[in-house]
C-alpha positions in Angstrom: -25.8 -20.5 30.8 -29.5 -19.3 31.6 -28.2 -17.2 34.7 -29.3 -14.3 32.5 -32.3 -15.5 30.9 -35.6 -13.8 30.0 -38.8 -14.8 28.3 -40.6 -12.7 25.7 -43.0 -13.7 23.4 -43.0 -17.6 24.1 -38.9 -16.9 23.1 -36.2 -17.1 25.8 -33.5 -14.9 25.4 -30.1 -15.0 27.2 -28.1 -11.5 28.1 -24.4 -11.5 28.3 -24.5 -10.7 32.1 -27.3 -9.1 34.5 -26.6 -5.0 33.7 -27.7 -6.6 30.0 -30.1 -8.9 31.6 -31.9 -5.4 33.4 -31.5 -3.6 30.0 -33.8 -5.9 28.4 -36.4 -6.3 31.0 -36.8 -2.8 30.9 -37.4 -2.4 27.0 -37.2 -5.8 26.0 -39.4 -4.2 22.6 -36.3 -1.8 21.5 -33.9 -4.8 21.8 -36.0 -7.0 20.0 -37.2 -4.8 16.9 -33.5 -3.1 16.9 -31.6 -6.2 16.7 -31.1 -9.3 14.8 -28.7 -11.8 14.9 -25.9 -11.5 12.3 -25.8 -14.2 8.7 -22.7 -15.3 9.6 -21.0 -15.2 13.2 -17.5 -14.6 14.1 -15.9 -17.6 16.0 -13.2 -17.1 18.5 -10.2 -20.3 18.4 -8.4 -21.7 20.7 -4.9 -21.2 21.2 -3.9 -24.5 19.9 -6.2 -24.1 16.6 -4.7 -20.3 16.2 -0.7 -21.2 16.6 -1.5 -24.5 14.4 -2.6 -22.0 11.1 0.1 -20.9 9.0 1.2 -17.6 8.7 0.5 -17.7 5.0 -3.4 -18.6 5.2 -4.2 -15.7 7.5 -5.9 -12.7 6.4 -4.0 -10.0 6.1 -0.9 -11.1 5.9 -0.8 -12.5 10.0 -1.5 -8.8 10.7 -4.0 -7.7 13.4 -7.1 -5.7 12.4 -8.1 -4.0 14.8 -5.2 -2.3 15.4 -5.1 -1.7 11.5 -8.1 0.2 11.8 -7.9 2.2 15.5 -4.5 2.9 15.6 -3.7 7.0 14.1 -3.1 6.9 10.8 -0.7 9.7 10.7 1.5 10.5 7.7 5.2 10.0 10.2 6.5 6.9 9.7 6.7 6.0 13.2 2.9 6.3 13.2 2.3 3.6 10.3 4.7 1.2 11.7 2.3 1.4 14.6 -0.3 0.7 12.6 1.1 -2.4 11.6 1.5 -4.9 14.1 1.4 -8.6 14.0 -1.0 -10.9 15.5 -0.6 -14.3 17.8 -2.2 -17.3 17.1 -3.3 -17.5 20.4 -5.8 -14.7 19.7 -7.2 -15.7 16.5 -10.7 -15.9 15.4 -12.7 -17.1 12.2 -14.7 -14.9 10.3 -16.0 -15.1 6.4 -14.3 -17.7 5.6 -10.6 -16.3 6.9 -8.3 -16.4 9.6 -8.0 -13.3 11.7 -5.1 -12.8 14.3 -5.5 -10.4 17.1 -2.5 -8.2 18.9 -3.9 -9.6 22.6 -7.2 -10.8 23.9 -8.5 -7.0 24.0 -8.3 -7.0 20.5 -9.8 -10.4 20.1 -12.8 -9.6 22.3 -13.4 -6.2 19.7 -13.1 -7.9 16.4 -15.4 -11.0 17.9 -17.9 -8.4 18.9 -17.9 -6.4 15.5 -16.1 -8.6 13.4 -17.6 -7.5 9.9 -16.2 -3.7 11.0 -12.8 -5.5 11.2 -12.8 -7.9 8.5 -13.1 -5.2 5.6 -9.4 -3.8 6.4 -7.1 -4.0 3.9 -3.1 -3.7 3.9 -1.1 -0.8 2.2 1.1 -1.0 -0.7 4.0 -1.1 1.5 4.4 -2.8 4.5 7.3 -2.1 7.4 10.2 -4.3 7.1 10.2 -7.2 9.4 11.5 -7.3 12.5 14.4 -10.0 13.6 12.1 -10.4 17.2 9.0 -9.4 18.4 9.7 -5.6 20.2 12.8 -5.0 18.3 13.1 -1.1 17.2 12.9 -0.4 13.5 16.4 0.8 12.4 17.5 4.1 11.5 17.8 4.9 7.9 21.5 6.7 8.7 22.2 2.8 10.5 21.7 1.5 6.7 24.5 0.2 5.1 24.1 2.7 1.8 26.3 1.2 -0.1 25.8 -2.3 0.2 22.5 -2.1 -0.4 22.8 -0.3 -3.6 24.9 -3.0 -4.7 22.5 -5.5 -3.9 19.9 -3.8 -5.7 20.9 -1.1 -8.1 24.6 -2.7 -8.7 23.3 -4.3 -12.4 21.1 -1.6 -13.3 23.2 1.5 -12.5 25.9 -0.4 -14.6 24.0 -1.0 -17.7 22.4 2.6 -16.8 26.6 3.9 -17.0 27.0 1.5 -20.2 24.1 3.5 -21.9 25.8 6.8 -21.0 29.2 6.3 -21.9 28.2 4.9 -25.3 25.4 7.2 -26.3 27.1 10.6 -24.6 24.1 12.4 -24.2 24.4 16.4 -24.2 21.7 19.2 -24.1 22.8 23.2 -24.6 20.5 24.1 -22.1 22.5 21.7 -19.4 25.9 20.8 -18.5 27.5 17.2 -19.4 27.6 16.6 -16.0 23.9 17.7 -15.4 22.7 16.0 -18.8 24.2 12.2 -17.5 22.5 12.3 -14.3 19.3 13.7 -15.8 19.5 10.1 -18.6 20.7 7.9 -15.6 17.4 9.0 -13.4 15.1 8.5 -16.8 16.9 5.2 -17.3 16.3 4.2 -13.4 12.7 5.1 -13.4 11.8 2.9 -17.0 13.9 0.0 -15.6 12.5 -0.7 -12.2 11.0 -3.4 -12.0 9.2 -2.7 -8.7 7.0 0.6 -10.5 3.7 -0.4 -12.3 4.1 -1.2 -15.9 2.2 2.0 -16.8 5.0 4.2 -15.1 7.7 2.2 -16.7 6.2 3.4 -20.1 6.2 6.5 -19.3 9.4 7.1 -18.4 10.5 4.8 -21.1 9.1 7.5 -23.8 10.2 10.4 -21.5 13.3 9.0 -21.9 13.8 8.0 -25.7 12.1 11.8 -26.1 15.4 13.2 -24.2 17.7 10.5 -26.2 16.1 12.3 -29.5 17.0 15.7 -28.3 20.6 15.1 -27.4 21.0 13.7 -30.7 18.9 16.7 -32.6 21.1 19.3 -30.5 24.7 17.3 -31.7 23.3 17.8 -35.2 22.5 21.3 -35.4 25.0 24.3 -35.5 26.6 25.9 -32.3 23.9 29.2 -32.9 20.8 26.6 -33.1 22.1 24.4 -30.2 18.6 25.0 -28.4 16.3 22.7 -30.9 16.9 20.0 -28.8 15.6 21.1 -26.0 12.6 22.7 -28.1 12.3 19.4 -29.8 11.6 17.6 -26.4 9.1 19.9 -25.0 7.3 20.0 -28.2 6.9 16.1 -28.7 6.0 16.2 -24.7 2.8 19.1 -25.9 2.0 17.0 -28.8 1.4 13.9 -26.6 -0.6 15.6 -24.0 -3.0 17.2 -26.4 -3.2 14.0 -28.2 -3.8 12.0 -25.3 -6.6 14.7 -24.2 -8.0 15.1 -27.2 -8.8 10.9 -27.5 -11.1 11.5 -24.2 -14.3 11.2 -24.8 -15.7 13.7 -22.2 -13.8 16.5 -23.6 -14.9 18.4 -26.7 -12.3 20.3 -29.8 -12.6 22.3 -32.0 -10.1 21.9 -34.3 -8.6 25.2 -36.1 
């Protein structure tokens, strides 16, 4: 209302309360040349318009912002999980366009008052798992059933990574047989997941027909030039650093 209203300039302006109200009679100049209202303006919803959005068209994923951004963000797990914590539709707000849900009403009233501070968050790669109820404890990892998870998700994979080993028998001198399987299931793993970026599964895909070369240049050779192999792999691993460095156009080479 105009409780807290004042008159400057032939403009009337209205303060939040009267502590404002006495701020700006005292230098109404300073609040007038300092600030200017905001292109676009944050709008707070009603609970019924918040808990009627699905959680799919909010921003961020349904999780609150402000918390995103004040809450420590410590490297220890139980920090991050902090970090992330989902919003209620009874303390949403509107802002660019977007959806915002806050943790409480605190939160609501801070991302309403600064909303563009808010707004700019953005989630991490990986979010915490989600919880069954809202306070539940994230589980230990020791509480994780091992192996039925890497049944689940590694079952088919570590099997065609086995198939691959018991059909190729890799061996390098320079490791045992034991030592040389694990080393080809890991480099099989690491090119096969699916989840990595399709850079990394290169990578590891030429790391990995590199060590497949050696074993087979090592079975090849004679018992008193069993290293090549190993020599073979490290060499192909120089030549394509240099040649990767040496296609950068900041650097400069003389060749020999």
């Amino acid at each position: 209302g105009l409780a807290f209203a004042a008159e400057f300039n032939g403009k009337l302006f209205v303060c939040a309360g009267e502590a404002e109200l006495c701020a700006f009679l005292a230098r109404p100049v300073a609040f007038v040349r300092r600030h200017a209202l905001p292109a676009e303006l944050p709008v707070a919803l009603p609970a019924e318009a918040g808990m009627a959005v699905a959680r799919e068209q909010l921003a961020l994923m349904g999780f609150c912002p402000v918390t995103l951004l004040l809450a420590a963000p410590g490297l220890a797990f139980e920090r991050r999980i902090n970090r992330m914590v989902l919003g209620s539709g009874a303390h949403a707000a509107t802002y660019g366009g977007q959806t915002f849900t806050m943790r409480g009403p605190a939160e609501q009233a801070l991302f309403v008052e600064e909303p563009w501070r808010f707004a700019a968050q953005a989630l991490p790669a990986k979010l915490p798992p989600a919880l069954r109820a809202e306070g539940a404890s994230v589980p230990e990892l020791a509480q994780l059933p091992h192996i039925g998870y890497c049944e689940v998700h590694l079952g088919q994979l570590l099997v065609a990574a086995l198939a691959e080993v018991s059909e190729l028998r890799p061996w390098l001198p320079s490791l045992s047989p034991r030592d040389t399987a694990l080393k080809y299931v890991g480099l099989y793993l690491k090119a096969h997941n699916a989840r990595s970026p399709a850079h990394v599964r290169d990578k590891y895909t030429q790391r990995l027909q590199l060590f497949t070369q050696g074993c087979a240049a090592a079975a090849a050779t004679a018992p008193d030039a069993a290293v090549q192999g190993d020599v073979l792999i490290k060499t192909a691993l120089l030549s394509k650093v240099y040649d990767e460095a040496k296609a950068k156009p900041v650097l400069s080479w003389i060749e020999p």
